[in-house]
N, C-alpha and C positions, 0 to 999 in steps of 0.2 A: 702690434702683437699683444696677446692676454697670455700672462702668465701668470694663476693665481696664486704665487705663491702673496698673498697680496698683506703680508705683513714687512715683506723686505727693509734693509734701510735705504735712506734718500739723500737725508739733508748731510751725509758725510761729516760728522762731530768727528773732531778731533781734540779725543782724549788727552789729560795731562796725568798722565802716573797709570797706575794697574786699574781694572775693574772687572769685577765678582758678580755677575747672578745669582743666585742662590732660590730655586726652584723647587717649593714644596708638592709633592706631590707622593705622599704617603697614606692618603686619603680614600678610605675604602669604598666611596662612592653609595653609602646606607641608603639614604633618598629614592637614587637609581634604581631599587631593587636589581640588582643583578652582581651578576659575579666577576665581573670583570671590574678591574680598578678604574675607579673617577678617570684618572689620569688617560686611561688609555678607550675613553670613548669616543666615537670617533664624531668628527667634524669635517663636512667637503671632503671626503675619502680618505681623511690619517688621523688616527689619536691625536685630542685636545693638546697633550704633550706636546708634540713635534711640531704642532705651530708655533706654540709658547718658545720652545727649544729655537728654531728657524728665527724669530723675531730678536733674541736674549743675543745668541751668538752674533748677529751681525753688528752690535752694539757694544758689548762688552766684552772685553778678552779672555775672561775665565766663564765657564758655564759647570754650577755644579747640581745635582738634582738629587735631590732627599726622597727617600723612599720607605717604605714597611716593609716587614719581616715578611719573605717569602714573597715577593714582588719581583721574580726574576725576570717576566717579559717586560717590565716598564724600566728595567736595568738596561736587557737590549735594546729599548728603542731609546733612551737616553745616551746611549755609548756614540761616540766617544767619551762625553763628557763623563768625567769622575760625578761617580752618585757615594750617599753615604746613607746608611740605616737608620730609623729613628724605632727604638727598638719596641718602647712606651710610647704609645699616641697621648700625648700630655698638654699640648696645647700647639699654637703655631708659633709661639718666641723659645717653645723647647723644641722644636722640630729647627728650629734656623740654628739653634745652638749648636745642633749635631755636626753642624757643617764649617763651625770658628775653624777648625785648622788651617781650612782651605779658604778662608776669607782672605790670605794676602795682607799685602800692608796697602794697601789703595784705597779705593772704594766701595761698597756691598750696596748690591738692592734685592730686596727678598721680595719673591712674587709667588703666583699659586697657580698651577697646573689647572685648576678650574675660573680660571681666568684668563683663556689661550687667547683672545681676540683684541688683547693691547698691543697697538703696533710700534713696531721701532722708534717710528718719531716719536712717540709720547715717551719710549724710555730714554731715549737723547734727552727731551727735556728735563725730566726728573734728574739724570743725573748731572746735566749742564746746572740745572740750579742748586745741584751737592754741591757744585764746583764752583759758584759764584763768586768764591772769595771775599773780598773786604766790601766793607758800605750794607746801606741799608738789602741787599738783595742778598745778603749773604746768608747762607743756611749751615746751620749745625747738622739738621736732617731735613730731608724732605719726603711731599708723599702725594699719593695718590687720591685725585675728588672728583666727585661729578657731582653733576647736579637733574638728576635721574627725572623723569616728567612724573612720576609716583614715588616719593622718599620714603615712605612706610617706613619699616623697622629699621632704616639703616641709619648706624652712628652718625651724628650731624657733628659736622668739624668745624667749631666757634671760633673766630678768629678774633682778634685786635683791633683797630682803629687803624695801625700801619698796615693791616691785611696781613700779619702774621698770624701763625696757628695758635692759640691759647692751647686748646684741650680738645680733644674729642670725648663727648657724649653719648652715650650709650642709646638707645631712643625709649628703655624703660626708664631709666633715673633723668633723662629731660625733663625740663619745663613745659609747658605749654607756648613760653616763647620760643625755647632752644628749637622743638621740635616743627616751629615755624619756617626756620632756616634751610635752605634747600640743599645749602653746599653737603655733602655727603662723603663719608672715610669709602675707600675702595680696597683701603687696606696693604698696600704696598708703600715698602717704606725702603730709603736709602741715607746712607750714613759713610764717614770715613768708617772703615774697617777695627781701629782700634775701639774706638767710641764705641761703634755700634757693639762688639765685643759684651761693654762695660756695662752696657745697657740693656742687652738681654741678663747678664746675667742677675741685676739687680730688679729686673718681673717677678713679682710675687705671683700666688694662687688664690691670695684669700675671694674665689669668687663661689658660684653657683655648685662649678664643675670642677672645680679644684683645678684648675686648667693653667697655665703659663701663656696669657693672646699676647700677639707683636703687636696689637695695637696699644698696650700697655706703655709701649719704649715713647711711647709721644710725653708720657705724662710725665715718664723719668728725664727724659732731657729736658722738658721744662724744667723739672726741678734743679735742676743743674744749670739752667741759664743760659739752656740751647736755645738759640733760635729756629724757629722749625715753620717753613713754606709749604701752601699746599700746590701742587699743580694738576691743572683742569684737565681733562678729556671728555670726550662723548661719553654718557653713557652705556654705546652700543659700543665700546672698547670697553669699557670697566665692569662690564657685570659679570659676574660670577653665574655656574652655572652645576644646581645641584641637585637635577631632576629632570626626566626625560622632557616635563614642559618646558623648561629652561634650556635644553640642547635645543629643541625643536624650534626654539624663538633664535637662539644662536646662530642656529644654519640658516633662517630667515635671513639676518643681518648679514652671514658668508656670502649666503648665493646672491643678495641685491646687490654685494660690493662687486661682485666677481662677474655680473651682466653686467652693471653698469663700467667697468674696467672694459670689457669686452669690447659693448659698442663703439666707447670715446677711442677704441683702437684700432676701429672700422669695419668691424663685423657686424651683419645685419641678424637682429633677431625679433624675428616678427613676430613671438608673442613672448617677451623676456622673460614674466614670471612660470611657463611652462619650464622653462629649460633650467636644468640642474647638472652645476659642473663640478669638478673635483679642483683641490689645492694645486694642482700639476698643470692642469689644462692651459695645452697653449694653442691660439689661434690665430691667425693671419688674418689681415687686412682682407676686406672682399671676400671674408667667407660668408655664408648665408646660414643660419641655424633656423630651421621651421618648429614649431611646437610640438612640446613635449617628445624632447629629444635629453638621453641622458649620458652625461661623459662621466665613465669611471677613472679611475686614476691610471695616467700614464697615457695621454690622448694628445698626438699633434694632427691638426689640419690645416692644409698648406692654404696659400692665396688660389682665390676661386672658386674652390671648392663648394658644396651645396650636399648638407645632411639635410635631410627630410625628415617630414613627420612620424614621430613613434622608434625612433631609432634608437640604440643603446648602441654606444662604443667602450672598449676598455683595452688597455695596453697596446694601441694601433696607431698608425700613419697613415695619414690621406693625400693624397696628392694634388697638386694643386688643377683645379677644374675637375676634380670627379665629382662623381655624384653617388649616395649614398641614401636607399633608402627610395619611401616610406617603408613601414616596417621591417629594417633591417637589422640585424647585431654583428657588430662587428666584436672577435674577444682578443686578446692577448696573442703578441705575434703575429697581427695579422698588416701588412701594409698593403694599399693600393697605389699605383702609379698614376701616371697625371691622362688625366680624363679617361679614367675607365670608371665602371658601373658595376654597382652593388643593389638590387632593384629590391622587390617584394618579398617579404619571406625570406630573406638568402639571409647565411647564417656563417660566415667566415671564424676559422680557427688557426692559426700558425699560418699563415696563407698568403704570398703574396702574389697579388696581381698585377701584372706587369702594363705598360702603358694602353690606353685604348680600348682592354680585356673589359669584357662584361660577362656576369651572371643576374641575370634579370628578373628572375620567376622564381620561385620556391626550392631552392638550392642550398648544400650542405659541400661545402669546401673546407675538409680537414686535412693540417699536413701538407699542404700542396701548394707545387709553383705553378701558377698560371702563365705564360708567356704572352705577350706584347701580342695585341691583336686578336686573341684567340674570344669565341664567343661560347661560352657554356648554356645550354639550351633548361628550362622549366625542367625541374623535377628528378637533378642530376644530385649524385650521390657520393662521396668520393669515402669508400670503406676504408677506412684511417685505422683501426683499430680490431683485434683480435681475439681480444680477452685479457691478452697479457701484455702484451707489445702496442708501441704506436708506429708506424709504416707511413713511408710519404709518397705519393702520389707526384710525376713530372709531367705538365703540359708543354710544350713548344708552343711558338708561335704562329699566327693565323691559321692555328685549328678550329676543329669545328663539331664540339659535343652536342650529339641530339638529344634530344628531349627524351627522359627519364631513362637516361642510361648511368650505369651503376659501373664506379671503378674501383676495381678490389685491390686495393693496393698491398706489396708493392709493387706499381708499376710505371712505365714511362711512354707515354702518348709523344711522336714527335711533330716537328714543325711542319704544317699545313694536312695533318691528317684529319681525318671527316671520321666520327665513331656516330653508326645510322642509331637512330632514337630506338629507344627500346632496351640497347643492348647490354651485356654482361661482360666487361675488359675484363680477363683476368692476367692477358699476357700483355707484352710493350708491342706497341705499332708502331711501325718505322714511318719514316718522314713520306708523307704524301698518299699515306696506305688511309684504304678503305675499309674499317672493322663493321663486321655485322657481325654479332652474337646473339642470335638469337634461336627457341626454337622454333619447330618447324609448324606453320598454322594449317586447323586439318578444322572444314567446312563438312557440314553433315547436314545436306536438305530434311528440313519439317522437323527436326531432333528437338527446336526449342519450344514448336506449338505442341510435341507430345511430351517433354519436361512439364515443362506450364502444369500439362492437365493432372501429370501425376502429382505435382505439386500441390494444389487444389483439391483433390480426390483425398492426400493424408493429411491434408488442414479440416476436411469435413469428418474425416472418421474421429479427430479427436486425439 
């Protein structure tokens, strides 16, 4: 089964004492051009946040998340965890600061909301090597490095002879050798809770921007005689992301993890890079996904099962062995039963289809229970809707909708009635009843060779 929530934890650490995330994400997102905060752009169908959130909580026992003034929806999608204000955007060792109260006496690791794509096991290790204790492995702090295939501008983290951290470098004030060094700050850092305390608060500003950075804290527990470790990750877990190019490369690396999870879980996807899932999406063993198929959030399909080409799903159930699709949509609310059929064009809403049920052809099923066996014919319509109200529609079982007949709901079709193609429901049919609604067709010999001509005659006058 594929369940992307594909930052979960694994390796089951077991903590010794309390431990604090501390989750910045106050960050107006400038870059973005847009109005919505960094934090809450989305990734695989939910705010950066809430993967970051998803990955922190399964790791650590407190989760708190820092915010800006007037950032009320990134308050709710952080709830439960306690958020706190950072009132002045002043730096990111004054944005951690906001949050000492809630540090605990444990552990802290500060990370950044535009850095949702670190997964649990890298923050197990981080903070297993907080906790290393005595001997040479032992860390005062530790932090976050990759070694990215392009190091550009980012701080190069200079190590020791013992593979300890000396300093991190900035990549204006490097050398030419410093800047040779691959290893790279990603800028997350962890610390006992008191320490760390001690060490934001002794961050100066004297820089560019007048600013208070946590990456500052590496150079004050040096000074102090910390010993400080860096630990490795991909760089497709450590990058930061502060520009739509940047999400756009992000969700690259989302959806390759979230095919390639899929497959190793036995689902067949015949052309992987077409298809784009969401963090939620769960899939069964032997299901079949054809190209350029899109799952929105809130998507299970069972074993069997077969979406086709050009399909979009969102907030739905598939049963196992149906078939869905090619271009079909399936929206929110809507489940199918095991081996029924969603075919061309067909557009399900709140709807579910019960086992065997098909609608095959260019159909609009809102509000409605389809029952077991029933077959909905080309070009059926189910009036869901009134202007004001939404109305739902009942099928029974082994009925039998003809082609381009229109159900004005509300109303209730029972088991085994046959409604003739063409027609207009507007009342319930009882079980086994034959509805014709229609009116009455009236034949007039030669009417359309003398239409024709008058047609023709006021296209020549002009």
């Amino acid at each position: 089964m594929i369940n992307s929530q594909f930052s979960a934890s694994s390796s089951g650490l077991s903590p010794t004492g309390s431990s604090t995330a501390v989750l910045l994400a106050a960050g107006l997102g400038t870059r973005m051009r847009s109005a919505l905060p960094k934090a809450m752009q989305p990734l695989a169908g939910q705010p950066m946040l809430s993967h970051l959130i998803a990955s922190a909580a399964s790791v650590f026992d407190k989760v708190v998340v820092v915010i800006g003034p007037d950032m009320d929806d990134v308050a709710k999608l952080a709830a439960p965890h306690a958020t706190v204000i950072q009132h002045d955007r002043l730096g990111t060792a004054h944005a951690a600061l906001q949050a000492e109260n809630l540090f605990g006496d444990g552990d802290v690791a500060v990370l950044y909301a535009d850095n949702p794509l670190i997964s649990a096991e890298t923050m197990e290790r981080l903070l297993a090597t907080q906790r290393a204790g005595t001997g040479p492995d032992r860390a005062d702090l530790a932090l976050l490095a990759m070694r990215p295939a392009d190091p550009g501008r980012y701080g190069r983290v200079i190590t020791d002879a013992d593979g300890t951290v000396r300093e991190i470098v900035e990549w204006a004030d490097a050398t030419e050798a410093e800047r040779a060094v691959g290893l790279c700050n990603a800028g997350v850092l962890c610390a006992e809770a008191g320490r760390f305390r001690e060490w934001l608060h002794k961050v100066g500003n004297a820089n560019a921007k007048g600013e208070y950075y946590l990456t500052d804290v590496v150079a004050v527990a040096r000074s102090e005689g910390g010993i400080v470790h860096a630990v490795e990750a991909p760089e497709s877990e450590l990058r930061g992301i502060n520009s739509r190019v940047e999400l756009a490369e992000a969700e690259a690396i989302v959806q390759h993890r979230l095919r390639r999870e899929a497959m190793l879980s036995g689902v067949t996807l015949t052309a992987p890079e077409t298809v784009f899932f969401s963090f939620d999406t769960v899939l069964e063993p032997d299901v079949t996904v054809q190209p350029n198929v899109v799952f929105g959030p809130g998507v299970t399909v069972r074993s069997g099962a077969e979406i086709r080409a050009f399909s979009h799903l969102e907030g739905c159930e598939v049963g196992p062995r149906a078939l869905v699709g090619p271009y079909a949509r399936l929206r929110p609310g809507s489940t199918l039963g095991e081996a029924s059929h969603v075919g061309n064009f067909v557009e399900l809403k709140a709807t579910t289809l019960g086992a065997g049920a098909k609608a095959n052809h260019l159909t609009y099923l809102g509000d409605s229970s389809i029952g077991a066996g029933t077959n909905v014919g080309a070009g059926t319509i189910t009036c869901n809707y009134d202007g004001v109200f939404k109305h739902r529609t009942t099928i029974g079982e082994n009925a039998f909708i003809g082609s381009d007949s229109i159900l004005v709901a509300p109303v209730t079709i029972g088991d085994g009635a046959l409604i003739a193609a063409g027609s207009v429901i507007t009342r319930d049919v009882e079980t086994d009843s034959l509805a014709v609604a229609r009116s009455t067709q009236v034949n007039k010999p030669g009417r359309a060779a003398r239409f024709r001509a008058a047609l023709r005659a006021k296209k020549e006058q002009g």
